[in-house]
N, C-alpha and C positions, 0 to 999 in steps of 0.2 A: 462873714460871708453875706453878698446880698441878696435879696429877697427874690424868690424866685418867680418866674414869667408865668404867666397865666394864659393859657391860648383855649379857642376854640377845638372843639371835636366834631366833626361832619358824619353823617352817612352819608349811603352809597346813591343818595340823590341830591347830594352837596349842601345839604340842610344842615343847620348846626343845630346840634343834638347836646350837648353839654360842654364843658368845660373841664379842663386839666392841668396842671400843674407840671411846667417842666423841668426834667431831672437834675440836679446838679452838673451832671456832665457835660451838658452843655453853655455852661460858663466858664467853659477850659477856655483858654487864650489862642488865639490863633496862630499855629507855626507853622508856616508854609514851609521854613529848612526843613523842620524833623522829617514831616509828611512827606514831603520829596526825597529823604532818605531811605523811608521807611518801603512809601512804594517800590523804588528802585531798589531794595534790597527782595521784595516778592519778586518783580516780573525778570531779575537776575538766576531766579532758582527755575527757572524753565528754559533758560540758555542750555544749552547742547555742547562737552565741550568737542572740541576738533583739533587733530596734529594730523602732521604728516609723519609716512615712515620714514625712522631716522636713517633709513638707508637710502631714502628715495633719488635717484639723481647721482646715485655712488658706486652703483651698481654697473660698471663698464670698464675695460681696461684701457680708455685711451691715456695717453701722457706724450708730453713734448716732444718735439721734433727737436730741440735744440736750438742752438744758434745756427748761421751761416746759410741760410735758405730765404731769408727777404721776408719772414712771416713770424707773428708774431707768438711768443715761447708759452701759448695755452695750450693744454692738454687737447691732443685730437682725436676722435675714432679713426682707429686702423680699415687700414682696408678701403676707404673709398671716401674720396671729396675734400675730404681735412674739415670736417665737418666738427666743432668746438665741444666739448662734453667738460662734465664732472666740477668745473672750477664755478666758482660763485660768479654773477653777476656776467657772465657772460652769455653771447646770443650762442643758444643751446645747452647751458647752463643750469647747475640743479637755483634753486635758493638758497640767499645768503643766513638769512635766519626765517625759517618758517617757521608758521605755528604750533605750537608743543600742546601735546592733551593734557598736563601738567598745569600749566595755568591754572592758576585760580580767578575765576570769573563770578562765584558769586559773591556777594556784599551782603556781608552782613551788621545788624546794629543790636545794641545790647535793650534787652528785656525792656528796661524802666523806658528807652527810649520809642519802643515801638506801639508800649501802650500809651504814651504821653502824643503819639502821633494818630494814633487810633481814636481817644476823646478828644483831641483837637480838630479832626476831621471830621465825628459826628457835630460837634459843635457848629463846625463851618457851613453844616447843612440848614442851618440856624439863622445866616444871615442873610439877607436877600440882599445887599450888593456882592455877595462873593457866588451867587448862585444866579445872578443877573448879568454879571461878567465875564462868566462862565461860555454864554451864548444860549442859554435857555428860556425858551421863549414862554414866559408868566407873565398873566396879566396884573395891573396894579392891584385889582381888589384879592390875589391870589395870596393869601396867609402864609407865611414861610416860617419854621417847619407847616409842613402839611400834614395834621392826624387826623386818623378816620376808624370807624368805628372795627371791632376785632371782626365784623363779618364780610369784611372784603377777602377774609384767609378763607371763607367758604366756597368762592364763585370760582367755578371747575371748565368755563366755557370762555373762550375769549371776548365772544360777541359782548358777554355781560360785564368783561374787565373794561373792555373798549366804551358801554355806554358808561359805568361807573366814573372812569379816567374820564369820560367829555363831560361830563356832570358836575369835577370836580374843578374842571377848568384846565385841565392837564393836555388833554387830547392835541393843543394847539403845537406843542414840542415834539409828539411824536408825528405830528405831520411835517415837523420842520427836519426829523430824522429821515420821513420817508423822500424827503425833498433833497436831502445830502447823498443819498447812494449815487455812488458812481460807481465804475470800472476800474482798478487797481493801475496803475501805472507800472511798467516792470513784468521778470518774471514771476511776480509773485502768483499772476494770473495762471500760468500751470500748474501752482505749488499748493492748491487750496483754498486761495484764497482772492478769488478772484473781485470781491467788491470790497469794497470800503461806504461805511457810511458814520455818522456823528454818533456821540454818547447819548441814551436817554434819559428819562425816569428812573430811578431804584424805587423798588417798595421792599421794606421793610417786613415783615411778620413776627410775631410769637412761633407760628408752628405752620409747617406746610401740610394742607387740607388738598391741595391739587392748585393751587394759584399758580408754582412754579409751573404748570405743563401748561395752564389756559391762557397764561400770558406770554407763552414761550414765541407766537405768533407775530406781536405784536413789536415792529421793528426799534431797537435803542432801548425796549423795556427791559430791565433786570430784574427778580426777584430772589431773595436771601431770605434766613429764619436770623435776627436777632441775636443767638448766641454763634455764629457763622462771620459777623462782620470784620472784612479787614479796610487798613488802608488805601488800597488800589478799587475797591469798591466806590468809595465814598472819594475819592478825588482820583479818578481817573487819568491818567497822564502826567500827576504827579499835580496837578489843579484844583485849589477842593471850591469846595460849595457844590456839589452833585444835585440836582434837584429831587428831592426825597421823599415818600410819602411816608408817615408810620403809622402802622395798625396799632391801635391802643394798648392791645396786648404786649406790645414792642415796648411802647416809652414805660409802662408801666415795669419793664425786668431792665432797662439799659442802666441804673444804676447798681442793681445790684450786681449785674455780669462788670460793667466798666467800671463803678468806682463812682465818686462825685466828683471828679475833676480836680477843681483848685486843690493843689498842696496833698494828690494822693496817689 
C-alpha cells in the first residue's frame, strides 16, 4: 500500500494550524461508471410512479358504422358528429400503450458496488483537476482536500460561516453560485421550483452543533455529518470532484465508517 499524503489543517482564519494524515480511503481509484450508477440509483428512489386508469378511453359505447357509407370502419360516438372514440391511435382516441404504475423505475446496484462508489467519490474530492473541472472556482494556492479545524462545527451564525469560508479562500465559488441563479425555463416555475442555480461547497462534519441551520443561508453550500455521506453528495449530477471542506473530526472517523479503500 503506499504511503499516505500528508496535508495541512487551517483554522477558521485560514492559518495552518498543524498537520494530518490522509485516510486510506482516499487512495481508492477513481470510477466515474460506479459513481454514475450509484447516484442514479439514489435520485431513481424519489421518482414518483404514474399510470393511467386501465379503463381510461374505454369507457364509451361507440363502434363502427360499417361499410358502405364513404367513411372510414373506426369506432364512432353515437349520437352526434361521428365523432372517433375508443380505438388506439386515432384523433379522439384512448392510447396505444400508456403508462402503467407497474413499472419498475427504480435502479438499483449491489452493496459492494455502492460502497466502492461511495470511496471512490470521497477520494475524487481529493483531486484538484477533478474538482477544477468540475467548474469550481479555487484559487491555485487553494489546498485540495481542504481540512479545517473541528471548530467550524461550532459556528451557529451564517455571518461567521461566510467570513470563515472567505478566509479559507472558498467564498470566490459561492459568489460564482450566486452568479448562476437564474429563473427555471418551463413549467417547472409553478411547480416549486422556480430558480435554478450551480452546485456549491459541501462541508463535511463529525457532528452537527448548528452549522447545518447557519449555513443553510448561504447559496450552493451543503452541510452533512460524516457518517450521512452518500454518492450524490459528493458528485452531484453524477460528476465527482465536489469541492469539499472537512472538519478534522470528519477525516479522523472516514476510515473507520468507509474502510481504507484499496482492496476492501
Amino acid at each position: 500500500m503506499p504511503a499516505q499524503k500528508t496535508v495541512k489543517v487551517f483554522d477558521l482564519q485560514g492559518k495552518t494550524v498543524g498537520k494530518t494524515t490522509l485516510p486510506h480511503v482516499f487512495e481508492t481509484p477513481l470510477r466515474p461508471d460506479v459513481i454514475k450508477r450509484a447516484v442514479l440509483a439514489i435520485q431513481s428512489r424519489r421518482l414518483q410512479p404514474q399510470g393511467r386508469d386501465p379503463m381510461a378511453g374505454k369507457k364509451t359505447s361507440a363502434e363502427s358504422r360499417g361499410t358502405g357509407m364513404g367513411i372510414a370502419r373506426i369506432p364512432r360516438v353515437k349520437g352526434g358528429g361521428g365523432r372517433a372514440a375508443l380505438a388506439p391511435s386515432t384523433v379522439g382516441g384512448r392510447q396505444p400503450h400508456p403508462p402503467r404504475s407497474e413499472k419498475k423505475i427504480v435502479k438499483r446496484i449491489s452493496k459492494k458496488e455502492a460502497r466502492l462508489a461511495l470511496r471512490s467519490a470521497i477520494a475524487a474530492t481529493a483531486l484538484k483537476e477533478n474538482v477544477t473541472s468540475r467548474g469550481h472556482a479555487i484559487g491555485d494556492a487553494t489546498q485540495i482536500p481542504l481540512i479545517v479545524t473541528s471548530s467550524i462545527e461550532e459556528l451557529t451564525k451564517t455571518k461567521e460561516v461566510e467570513e470563515a469560508l472567505t478566509s479559507l479562500g472558498v467564498i470566490s465559488d459561492i459568489n460564482r453560485v450566486r452568479a448562476s441563479r437564474k429563473i427555471r425555463a418551463g413549467k417547472g416555475k409553478r411547480r416549486g421550483r422556480k430558480m435554478k442555480q450551480a452546485v456549491g461547497p459541501l462541508i463535511v462534519v463529525a457532528d452537527n452543533r448548528g452549522l447545518v441551520k447557519a449555513a443553510s443561508n448561504l447559496p450552493g453550500v451543503d452541510v452533512i455529518t460524516v457518517n450521512n455521506l452518500n454518492a450524490e453528495m459528493l458528485a452531484p449530477g453524477t460528476h465527482p470532484g465536489r469541492l469539499t471542506l472537512w472538519s478534522n473530526g470528519a477525516i479522523e472517523q472516514l476510515d473507520k465508517i468507509y474502510g481504507g479503500g484499496i482492496g476492501e
